[in-house]
DRENDO-1510 file (C-alpha; in Angstrom, 1 decimal, always signed):
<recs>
REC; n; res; u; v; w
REC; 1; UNK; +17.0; +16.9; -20.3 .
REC; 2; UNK; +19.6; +13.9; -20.8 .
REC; 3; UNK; +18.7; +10.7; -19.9 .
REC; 4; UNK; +20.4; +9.3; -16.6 .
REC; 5; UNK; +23.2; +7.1; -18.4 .
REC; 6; UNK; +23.9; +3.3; -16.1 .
REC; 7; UNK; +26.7; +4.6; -14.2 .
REC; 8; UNK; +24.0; +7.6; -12.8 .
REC; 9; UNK; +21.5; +4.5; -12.5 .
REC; 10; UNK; +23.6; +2.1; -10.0 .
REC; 11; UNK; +25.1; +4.9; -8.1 .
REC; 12; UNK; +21.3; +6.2; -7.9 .
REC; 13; UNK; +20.1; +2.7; -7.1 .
REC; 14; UNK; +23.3; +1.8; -4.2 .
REC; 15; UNK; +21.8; +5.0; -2.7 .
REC; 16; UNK; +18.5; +4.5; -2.7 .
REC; 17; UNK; +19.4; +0.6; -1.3 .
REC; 18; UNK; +22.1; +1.8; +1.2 .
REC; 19; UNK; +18.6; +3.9; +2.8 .
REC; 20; UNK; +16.7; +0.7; +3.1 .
REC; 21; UNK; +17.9; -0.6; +6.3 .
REC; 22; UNK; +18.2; +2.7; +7.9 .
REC; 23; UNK; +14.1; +3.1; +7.0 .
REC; 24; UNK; +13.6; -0.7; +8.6 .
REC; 25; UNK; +15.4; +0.3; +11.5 .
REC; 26; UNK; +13.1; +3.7; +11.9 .
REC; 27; UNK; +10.0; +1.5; +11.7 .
REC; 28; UNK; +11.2; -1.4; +13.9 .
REC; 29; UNK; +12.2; +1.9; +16.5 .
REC; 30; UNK; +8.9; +3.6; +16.1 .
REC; 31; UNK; +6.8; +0.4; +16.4 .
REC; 32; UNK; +8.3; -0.2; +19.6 .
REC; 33; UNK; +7.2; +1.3; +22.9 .
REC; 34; UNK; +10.9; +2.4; +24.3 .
REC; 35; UNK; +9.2; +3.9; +27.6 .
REC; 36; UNK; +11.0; +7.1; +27.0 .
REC; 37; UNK; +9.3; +9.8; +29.6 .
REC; 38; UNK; +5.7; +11.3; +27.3 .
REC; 39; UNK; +6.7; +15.4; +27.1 .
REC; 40; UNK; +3.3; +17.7; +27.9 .
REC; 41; UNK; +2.9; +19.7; +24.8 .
REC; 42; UNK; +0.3; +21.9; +26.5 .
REC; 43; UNK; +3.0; +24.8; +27.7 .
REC; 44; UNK; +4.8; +25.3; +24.2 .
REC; 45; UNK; +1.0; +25.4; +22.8 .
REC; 46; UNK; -0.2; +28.0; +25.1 .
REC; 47; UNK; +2.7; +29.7; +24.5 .
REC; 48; UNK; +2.9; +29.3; +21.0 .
REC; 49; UNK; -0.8; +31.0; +20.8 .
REC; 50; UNK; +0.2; +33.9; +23.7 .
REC; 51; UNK; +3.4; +34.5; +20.9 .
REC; 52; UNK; +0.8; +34.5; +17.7 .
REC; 53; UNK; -1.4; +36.9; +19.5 .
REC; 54; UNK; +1.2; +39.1; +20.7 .
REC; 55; UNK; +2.4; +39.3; +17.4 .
REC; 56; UNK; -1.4; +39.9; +15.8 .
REC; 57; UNK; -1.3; +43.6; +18.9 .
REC; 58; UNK; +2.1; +44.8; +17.6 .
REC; 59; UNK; +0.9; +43.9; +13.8 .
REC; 60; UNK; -2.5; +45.6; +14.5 .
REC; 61; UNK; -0.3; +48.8; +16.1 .
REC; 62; UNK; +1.9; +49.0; +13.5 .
REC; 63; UNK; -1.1; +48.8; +11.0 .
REC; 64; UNK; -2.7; +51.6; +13.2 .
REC; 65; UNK; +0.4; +53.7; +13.3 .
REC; 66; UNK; +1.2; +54.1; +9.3 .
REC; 67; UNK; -3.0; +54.4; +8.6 .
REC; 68; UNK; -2.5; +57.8; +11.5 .
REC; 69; UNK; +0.5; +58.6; +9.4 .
REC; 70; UNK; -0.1; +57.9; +5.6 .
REC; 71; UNK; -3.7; +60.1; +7.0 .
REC; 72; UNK; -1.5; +63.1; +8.5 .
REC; 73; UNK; +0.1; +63.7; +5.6 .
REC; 74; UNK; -2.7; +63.6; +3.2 .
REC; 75; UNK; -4.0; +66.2; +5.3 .
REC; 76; UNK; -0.8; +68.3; +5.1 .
REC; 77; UNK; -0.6; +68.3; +1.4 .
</recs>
Protein backbone atom coordinates (compact mmCIF):
# COMPACT_ATOMS: atom_id res chain seq x y z
CA UNK A 1 0.00 0.00 0.00
CA UNK A 2 1.48 3.57 -1.14
CA UNK A 3 1.67 6.17 1.13
CA UNK A 4 -1.09 9.00 0.70
CA UNK A 5 1.30 11.66 -1.17
CA UNK A 6 0.33 15.83 0.13
CA UNK A 7 -1.93 16.56 -2.57
CA UNK A 8 -4.19 13.17 -1.17
CA UNK A 9 -3.40 14.72 2.38
CA UNK A 10 -5.07 18.46 1.98
CA UNK A 11 -7.75 17.23 -0.34
CA UNK A 12 -8.34 14.51 2.54
CA UNK A 13 -7.94 17.15 5.28
CA UNK A 14 -10.46 20.20 3.21
CA UNK A 15 -12.90 17.19 3.45
CA UNK A 16 -12.67 16.17 6.65
CA UNK A 17 -12.72 20.28 7.68
CA UNK A 18 -15.56 21.13 5.17
CA UNK A 19 -17.66 18.20 7.62
CA UNK A 20 -16.93 20.27 10.71
CA UNK A 21 -19.55 22.72 10.70
CA UNK A 22 -22.15 20.51 9.26
CA UNK A 23 -21.34 18.07 12.62
CA UNK A 24 -21.63 21.48 14.97
CA UNK A 25 -24.68 22.26 13.39
CA UNK A 26 -26.12 18.49 14.07
CA UNK A 27 -25.18 18.96 17.70
CA UNK A 28 -26.39 22.50 18.25
CA UNK A 29 -29.92 20.98 16.33
CA UNK A 30 -30.09 17.86 18.50
CA UNK A 31 -29.24 19.76 21.77
CA UNK A 32 -32.13 21.83 21.21
CA UNK A 33 -35.72 20.96 22.08
CA UNK A 34 -37.41 22.06 18.50
CA UNK A 35 -40.99 20.99 19.91
CA UNK A 36 -41.50 18.89 16.87
CA UNK A 37 -44.79 16.57 17.65
CA UNK A 38 -43.04 13.05 19.89
CA UNK A 39 -44.19 9.97 17.25
CA UNK A 40 -45.63 6.70 19.44
CA UNK A 41 -43.37 4.01 18.50
CA UNK A 42 -45.63 1.38 20.14
CA UNK A 43 -47.70 0.52 16.68
CA UNK A 44 -44.62 -0.11 14.35
CA UNK A 45 -43.24 -2.25 17.48
CA UNK A 46 -46.26 -4.37 17.77
CA UNK A 47 -46.29 -4.66 14.35
CA UNK A 48 -42.82 -5.24 13.86
CA UNK A 49 -43.15 -8.37 16.45
CA UNK A 50 -46.82 -9.61 14.72
CA UNK A 51 -44.37 -9.44 11.18
CA UNK A 52 -41.39 -11.53 12.94
CA UNK A 53 -43.82 -14.04 14.24
CA UNK A 54 -45.68 -14.45 11.19
CA UNK A 55 -42.63 -14.98 9.50
CA UNK A 56 -41.29 -17.66 12.42
CA UNK A 57 -45.38 -19.88 11.27
CA UNK A 58 -44.56 -19.68 7.54
CA UNK A 59 -40.73 -20.55 8.35
CA UNK A 60 -41.82 -23.31 10.77
CA UNK A 61 -44.38 -24.60 7.69
CA UNK A 62 -42.07 -24.45 5.29
CA UNK A 63 -39.57 -26.41 7.59
CA UNK A 64 -42.57 -28.85 8.27
CA UNK A 65 -43.35 -29.19 4.62
CA UNK A 66 -39.66 -30.29 3.08
CA UNK A 67 -39.11 -32.65 6.56
CA UNK A 68 -42.91 -34.48 5.18
CA UNK A 69 -41.18 -34.42 1.83
CA UNK A 70 -37.40 -35.20 2.02
CA UNK A 71 -39.42 -38.28 4.59
CA UNK A 72 -41.76 -39.39 1.61
CA UNK A 73 -39.24 -39.98 -0.53
CA UNK A 74 -36.88 -41.84 1.66
CA UNK A 75 -39.73 -44.11 2.03
CA UNK A 76 -40.28 -44.42 -1.81
CA UNK A 77 -36.81 -45.44 -2.52
Amino acid sequence: MNAASLPQWLAAGAVGAGTLPLLAAAAVAANRDLHLPHVDVAPAVAAADRAAQRARVQLAAWLLLLAWHLETRKGAR
